[in-house]
C-alpha positions as CSV (number, residue, x, y, z in Angstrom):
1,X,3.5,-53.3,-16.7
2,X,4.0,-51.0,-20.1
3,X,5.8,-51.8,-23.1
4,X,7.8,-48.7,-24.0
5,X,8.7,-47.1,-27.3
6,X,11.6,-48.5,-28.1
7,X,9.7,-52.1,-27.4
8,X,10.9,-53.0,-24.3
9,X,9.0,-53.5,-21.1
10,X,8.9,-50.8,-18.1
11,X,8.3,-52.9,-14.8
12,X,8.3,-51.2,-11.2
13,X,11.7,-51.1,-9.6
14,X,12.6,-54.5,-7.2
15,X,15.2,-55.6,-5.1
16,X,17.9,-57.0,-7.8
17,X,18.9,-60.4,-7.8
18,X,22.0,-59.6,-6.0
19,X,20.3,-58.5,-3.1
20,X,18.1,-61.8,-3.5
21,X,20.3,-64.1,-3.2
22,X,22.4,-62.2,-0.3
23,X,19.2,-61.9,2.1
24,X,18.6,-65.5,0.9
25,X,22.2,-66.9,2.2
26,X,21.8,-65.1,5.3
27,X,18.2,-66.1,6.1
28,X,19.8,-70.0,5.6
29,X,23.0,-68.9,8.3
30,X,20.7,-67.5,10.9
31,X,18.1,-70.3,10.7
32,X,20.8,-73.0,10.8
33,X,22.1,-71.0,13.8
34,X,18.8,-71.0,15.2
35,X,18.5,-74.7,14.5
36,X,21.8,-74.9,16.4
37,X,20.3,-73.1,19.5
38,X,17.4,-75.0,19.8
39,X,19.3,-78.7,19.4
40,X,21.6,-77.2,22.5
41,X,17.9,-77.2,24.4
42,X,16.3,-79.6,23.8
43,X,19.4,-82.2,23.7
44,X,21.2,-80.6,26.7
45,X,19.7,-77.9,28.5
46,X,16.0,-79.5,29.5
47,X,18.2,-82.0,31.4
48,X,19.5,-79.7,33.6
49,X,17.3,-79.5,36.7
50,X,15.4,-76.4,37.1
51,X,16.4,-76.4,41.2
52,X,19.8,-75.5,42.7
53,X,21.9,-78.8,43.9
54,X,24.3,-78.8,46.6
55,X,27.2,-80.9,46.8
56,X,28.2,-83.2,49.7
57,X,30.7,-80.3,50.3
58,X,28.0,-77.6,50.6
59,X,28.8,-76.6,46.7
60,X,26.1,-75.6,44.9
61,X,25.9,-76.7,41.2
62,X,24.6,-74.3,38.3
63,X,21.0,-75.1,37.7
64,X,19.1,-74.7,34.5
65,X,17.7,-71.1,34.9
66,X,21.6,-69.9,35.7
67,X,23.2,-71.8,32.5
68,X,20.7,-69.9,30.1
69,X,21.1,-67.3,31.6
70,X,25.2,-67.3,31.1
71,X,24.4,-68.6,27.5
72,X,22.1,-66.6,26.1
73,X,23.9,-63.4,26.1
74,X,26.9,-65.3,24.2
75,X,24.2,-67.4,21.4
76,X,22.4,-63.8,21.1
77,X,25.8,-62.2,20.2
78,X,26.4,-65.1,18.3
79,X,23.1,-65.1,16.1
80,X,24.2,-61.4,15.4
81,X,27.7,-62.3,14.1
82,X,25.7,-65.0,12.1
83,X,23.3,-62.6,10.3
84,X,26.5,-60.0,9.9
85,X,28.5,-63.1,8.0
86,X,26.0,-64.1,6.4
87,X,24.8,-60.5,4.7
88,X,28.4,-59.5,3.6
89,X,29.2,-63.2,3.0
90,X,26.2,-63.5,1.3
91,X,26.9,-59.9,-0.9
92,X,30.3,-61.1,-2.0
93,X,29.2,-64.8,-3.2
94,X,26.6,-63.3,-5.1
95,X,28.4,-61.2,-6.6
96,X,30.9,-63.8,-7.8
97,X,28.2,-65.9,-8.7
98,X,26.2,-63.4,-10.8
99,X,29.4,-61.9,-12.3
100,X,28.7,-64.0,-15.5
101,X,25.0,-63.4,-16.0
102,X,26.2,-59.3,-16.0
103,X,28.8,-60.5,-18.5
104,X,26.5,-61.9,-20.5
105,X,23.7,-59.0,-20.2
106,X,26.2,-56.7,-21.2
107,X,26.5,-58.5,-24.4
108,X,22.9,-59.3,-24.7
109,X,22.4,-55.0,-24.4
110,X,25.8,-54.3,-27.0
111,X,23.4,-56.8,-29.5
112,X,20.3,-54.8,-28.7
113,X,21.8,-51.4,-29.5
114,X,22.8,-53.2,-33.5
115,X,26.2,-54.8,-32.7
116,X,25.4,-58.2,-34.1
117,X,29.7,-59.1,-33.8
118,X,29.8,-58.9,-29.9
119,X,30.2,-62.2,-28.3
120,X,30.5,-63.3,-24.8
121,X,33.4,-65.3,-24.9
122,X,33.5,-66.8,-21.6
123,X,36.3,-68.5,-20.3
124,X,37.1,-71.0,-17.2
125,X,35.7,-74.4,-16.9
126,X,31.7,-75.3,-17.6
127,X,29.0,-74.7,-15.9
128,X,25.7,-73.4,-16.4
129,X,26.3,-69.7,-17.0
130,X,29.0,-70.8,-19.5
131,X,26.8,-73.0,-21.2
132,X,24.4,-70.4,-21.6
133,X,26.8,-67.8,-22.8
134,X,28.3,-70.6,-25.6
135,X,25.0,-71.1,-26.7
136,X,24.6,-67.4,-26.9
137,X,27.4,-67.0,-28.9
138,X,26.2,-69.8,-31.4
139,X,23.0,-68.3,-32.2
140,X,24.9,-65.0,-32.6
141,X,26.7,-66.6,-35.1
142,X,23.8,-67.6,-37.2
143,X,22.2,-64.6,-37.0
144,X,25.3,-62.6,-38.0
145,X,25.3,-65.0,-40.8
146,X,21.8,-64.9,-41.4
147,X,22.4,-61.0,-41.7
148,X,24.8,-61.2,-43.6
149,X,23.2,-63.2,-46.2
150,X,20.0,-60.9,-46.3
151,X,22.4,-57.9,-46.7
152,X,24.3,-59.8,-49.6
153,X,21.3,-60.6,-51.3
154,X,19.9,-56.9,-51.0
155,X,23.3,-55.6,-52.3
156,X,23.6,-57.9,-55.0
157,X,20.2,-57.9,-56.1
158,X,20.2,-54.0,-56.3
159,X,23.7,-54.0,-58.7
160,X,22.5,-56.8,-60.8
161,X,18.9,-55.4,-61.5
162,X,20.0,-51.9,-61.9
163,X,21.1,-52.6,-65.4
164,X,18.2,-54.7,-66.5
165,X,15.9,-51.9,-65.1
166,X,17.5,-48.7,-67.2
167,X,17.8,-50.9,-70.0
168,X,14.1,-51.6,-70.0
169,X,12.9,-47.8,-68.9
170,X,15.4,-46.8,-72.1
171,X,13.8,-49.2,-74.1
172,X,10.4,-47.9,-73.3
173,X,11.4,-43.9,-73.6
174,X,12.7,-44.8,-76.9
175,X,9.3,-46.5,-78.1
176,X,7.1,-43.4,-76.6
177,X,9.0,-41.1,-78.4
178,X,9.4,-42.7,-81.6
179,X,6.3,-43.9,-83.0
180,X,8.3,-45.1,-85.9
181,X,9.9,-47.5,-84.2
182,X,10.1,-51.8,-84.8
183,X,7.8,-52.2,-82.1
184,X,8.2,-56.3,-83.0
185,X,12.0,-55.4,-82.5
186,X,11.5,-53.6,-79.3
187,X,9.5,-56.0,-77.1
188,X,11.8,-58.5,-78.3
189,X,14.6,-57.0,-76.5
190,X,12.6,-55.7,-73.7
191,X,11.5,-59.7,-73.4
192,X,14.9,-60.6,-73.4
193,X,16.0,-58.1,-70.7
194,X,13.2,-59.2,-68.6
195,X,14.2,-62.9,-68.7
196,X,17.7,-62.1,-67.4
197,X,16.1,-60.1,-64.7
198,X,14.1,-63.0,-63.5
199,X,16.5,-65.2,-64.1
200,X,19.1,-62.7,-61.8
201,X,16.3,-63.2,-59.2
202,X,15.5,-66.5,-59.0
203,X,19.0,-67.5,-59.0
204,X,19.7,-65.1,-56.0
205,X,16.6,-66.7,-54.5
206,X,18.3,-70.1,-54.9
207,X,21.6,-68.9,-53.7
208,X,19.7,-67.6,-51.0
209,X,17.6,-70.8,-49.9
210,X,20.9,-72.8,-49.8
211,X,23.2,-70.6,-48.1
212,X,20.4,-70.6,-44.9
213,X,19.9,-74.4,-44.9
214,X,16.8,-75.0,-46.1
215,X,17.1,-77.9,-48.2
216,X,15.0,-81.5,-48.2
217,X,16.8,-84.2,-47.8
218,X,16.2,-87.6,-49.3
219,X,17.9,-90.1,-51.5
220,X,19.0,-89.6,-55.0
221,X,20.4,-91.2,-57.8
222,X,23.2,-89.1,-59.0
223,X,23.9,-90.6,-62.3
224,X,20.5,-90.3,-63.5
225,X,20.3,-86.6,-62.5
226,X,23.6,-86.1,-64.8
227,X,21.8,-88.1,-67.2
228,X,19.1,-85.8,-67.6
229,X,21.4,-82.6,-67.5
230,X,22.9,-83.7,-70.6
231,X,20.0,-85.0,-72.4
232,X,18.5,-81.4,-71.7
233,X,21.7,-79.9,-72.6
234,X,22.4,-81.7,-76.1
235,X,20.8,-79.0,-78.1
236,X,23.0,-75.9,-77.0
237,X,26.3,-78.4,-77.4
238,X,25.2,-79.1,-80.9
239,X,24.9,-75.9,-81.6
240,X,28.4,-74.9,-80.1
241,X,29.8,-78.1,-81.9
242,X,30.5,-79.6,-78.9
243,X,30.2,-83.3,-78.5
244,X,29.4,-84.5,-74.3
245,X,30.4,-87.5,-73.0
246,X,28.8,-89.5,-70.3
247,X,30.4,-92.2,-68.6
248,X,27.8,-93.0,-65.6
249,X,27.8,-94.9,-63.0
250,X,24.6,-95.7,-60.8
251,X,25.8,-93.7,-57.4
252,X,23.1,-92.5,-54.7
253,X,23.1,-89.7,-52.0
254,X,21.4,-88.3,-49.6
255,X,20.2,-84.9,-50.9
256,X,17.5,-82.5,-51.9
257,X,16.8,-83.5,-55.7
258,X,15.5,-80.5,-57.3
259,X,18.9,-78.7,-55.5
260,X,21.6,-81.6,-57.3
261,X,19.9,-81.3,-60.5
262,X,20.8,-77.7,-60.6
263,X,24.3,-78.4,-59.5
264,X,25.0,-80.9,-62.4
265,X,23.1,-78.6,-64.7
266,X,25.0,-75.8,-63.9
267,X,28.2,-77.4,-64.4
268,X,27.5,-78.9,-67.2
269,X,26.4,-75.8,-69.0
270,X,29.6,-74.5,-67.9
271,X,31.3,-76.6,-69.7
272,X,29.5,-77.0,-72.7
273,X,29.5,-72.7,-72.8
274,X,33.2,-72.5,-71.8
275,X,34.5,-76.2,-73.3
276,X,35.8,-76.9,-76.5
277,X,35.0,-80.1,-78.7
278,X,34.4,-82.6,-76.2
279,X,33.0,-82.2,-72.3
280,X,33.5,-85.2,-69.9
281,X,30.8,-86.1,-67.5
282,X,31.2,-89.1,-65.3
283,X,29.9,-90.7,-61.9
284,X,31.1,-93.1,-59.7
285,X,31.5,-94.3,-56.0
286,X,34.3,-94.1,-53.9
287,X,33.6,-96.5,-50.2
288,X,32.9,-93.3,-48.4
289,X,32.0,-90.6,-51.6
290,X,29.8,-90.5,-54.7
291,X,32.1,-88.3,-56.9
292,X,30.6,-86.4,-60.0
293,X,33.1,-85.3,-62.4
294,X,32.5,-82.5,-65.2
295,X,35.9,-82.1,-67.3
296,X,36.4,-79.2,-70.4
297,X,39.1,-78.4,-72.3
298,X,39.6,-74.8,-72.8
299,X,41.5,-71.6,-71.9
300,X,44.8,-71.4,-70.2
301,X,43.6,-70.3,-66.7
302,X,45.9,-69.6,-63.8
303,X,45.5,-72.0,-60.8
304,X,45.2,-69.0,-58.2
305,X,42.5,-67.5,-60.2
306,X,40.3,-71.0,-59.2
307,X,39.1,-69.7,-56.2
308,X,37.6,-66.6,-57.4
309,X,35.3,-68.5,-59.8
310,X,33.0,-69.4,-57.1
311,X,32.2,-65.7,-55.9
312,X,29.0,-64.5,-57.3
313,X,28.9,-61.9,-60.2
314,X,32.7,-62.4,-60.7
315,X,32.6,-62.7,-64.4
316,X,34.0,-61.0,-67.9
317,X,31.5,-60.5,-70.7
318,X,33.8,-63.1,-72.6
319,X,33.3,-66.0,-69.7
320,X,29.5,-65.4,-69.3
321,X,27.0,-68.0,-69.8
322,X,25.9,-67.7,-73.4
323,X,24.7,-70.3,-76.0
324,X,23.1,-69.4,-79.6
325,X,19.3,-66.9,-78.5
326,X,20.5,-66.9,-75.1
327,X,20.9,-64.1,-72.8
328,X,24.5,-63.8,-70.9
329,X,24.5,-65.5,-67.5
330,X,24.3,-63.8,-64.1
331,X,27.4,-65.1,-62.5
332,X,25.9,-67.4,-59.7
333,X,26.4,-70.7,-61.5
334,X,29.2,-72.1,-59.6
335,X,28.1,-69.9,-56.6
336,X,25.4,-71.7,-56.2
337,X,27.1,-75.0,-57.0
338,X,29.8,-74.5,-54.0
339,X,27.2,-73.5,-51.8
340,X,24.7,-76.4,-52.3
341,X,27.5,-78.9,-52.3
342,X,28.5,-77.3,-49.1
343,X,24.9,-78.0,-47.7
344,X,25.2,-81.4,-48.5
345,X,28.2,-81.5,-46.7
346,X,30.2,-82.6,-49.5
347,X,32.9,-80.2,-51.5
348,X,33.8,-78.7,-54.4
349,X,37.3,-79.0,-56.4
350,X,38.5,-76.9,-59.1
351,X,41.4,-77.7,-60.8
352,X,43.1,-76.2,-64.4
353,X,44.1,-78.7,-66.6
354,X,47.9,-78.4,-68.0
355,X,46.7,-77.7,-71.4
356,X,43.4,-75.4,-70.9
357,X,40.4,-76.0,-69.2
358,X,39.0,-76.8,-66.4
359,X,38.0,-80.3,-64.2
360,X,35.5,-79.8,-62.0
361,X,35.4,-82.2,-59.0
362,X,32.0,-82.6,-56.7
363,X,32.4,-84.9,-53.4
364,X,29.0,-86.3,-52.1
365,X,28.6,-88.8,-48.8
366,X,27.6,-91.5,-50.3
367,X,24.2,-93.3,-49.4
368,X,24.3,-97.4,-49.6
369,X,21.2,-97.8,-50.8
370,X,17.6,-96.7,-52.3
371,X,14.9,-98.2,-49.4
């Protein structure tokens, strides 16, 4: 055995698994037939004497020698029908048997060659193969998804450090060729540049994380995460004049802690950033839910426009995350919001509020108690 270049193993050639099984049904049909033969002897045929008997009459009866004799010729021809049936018998069943498991290497190959869409899609009732190919089709799936994702990330990393990047090469070009320069003024911006960068990766890194699952799960009290978010938040509302109010109630989930505490944190900065005079936080428990509510009043927005909040990098350079000696935002806050409500398995609601703003709405299970 060889691996070849491409990666895949070169074995010598053997008989297929067609061929297999078709040798396999007929050897079972000829030894049952044998089996047959030999139950007609040794239940029937020893019993016959071995001399020739006469009648009263002068008849003579057949004795053992003559009814082999007139049998064997018929079981012989019989054994060869057998094998015949059970080679082309044997062909066609495996065929119909195996017709799946080509279906399903077909696939397998299509998926091999790059075409992560092609799926098996097997129909009729379950059995084994179709088990196999539904299974096939769900790890497809993820790993279109997965792809997807890695893709995404690629893509969106590549347009949202581009800028950063020929910012920061300008910024250096300009300081090698004039010496006279503010030097104090240049690394200032080239150090705020550089934190938007990092904070462009990290938050793709997040985004990232939570889209493919990995997230710890454990309990968590909600109200004092949203507590701390708006401690840590005060300063940039005071600056903005912007008074928060917190109306919380103690409510636990199940969920990864580091994960919810960004989710309140960034839609509280949201608000704050986007609000005017006075942002609404508030917790409380529904008998299946935990809810966390973040309300601003605002702009006018249009109601279809909700659902385009939530795609990364969507933004205006009016709407972007900015408080006072803060770099604009990346436009992955409520990105990655949705998605790690989503992993939580709870949702997001977005709604504009008649007279400007908006009311953001987050749906956790709740968990009964702390152990």
């Amino acid at each position: 055995m060889s691996i070849s270049p491409g990666g895949s193993m070169e074995r010598p050639p053997g008989l297929s698994a067609r061929s297999k099984l078709t040798l396999s049904y007929a050897a079972i049909a000829v030894a049952t037939g044998v089996l047959l033969l030999a139950i007609t002897y040794v239940f029937l045929l020893r019993y016959v004497p071995q001399d020739h008997l006469s009648t009263s009459r002068g008849n003579y009866a057949p004795n053992q020698g003559d009814l082999i004799r007139a049998f064997l010729p018929a079981a012989s021809a019989a054994l060869v029908l057998i094998v015949i049936m059970g080679l082309g018998g044997g062909w066609f069943l495996a065929g119909r048997v195996l017709r799946p498991l080509r279906q399903i290497g077909e696939v397998a190959q299509e998926v091999s060659k790059g075409s992560l869409s092609a799926r098996i899609r097997m129909s009729g009732r379950g059995d084994e193969f179709r088990h196999l190919a539904d299974v096939f089709d769900e790890m497809m799936e993820r790993i279109q998804h997965h792809a997807e994702q890695q893709r995404r990330f690629a893509a969106n990393a590549s347009h949202e450090l581009r800028t950063p990047l020929a910012i920061m090469g300008n910024l250096a070009e300009v300081g090698s060729l004039n010496p006279d320069a503010d030097m104090t003024e240049l690394l200032h911006r080239l150090t705020e540049v550089n934190a938007r960068a990092s904070n462009t990766v990290e938050s793709l890194l997040l985004l990232s994380r939570v889209e493919s699952g990995r997230i710890t799960l454990g309990p968590v009290d909600l109200s004092f995460v949203a507590e701390q978010a708006v401690e840590d938040l005060i300063p940039a509302a005071e600056r903005a004049g912007i008074i928060v109010q917190a109306e919380l109630s103690r409510t636990v989930v199940s969920g990864d802690a580091p994960l919810l505490e960004r989710v309140v944190s960034n839609l509280v900065h949201n608000a704050v950033v986007h609000g005017r005079e006075t942002v609404s936080v508030r917790t409380s428990d529904t008998p299946t839910h935990s809810l966390l509510v973040v309300e601003n009043p605002g702009d006018v927005i249009d109601p279809t426009l909700l659902p385009t909040l939530i795609e990364p990098f969507l933004r205006k350079e009016r709407t972007a995350y900015r408080a006072a000696g803060e770099h604009a935002g990346v436009g992955l806050g409520l990105s990655i919001v949705a998605a790690a409500v989503q992993a939580h398995g709870g949702t997001l609601e977005l709604s504009a509020k008649p007279g400007g703003g908006i009311t953001a709405t987050v749906k956790l299970p709740r968990r009964t108690a702390i152990p």
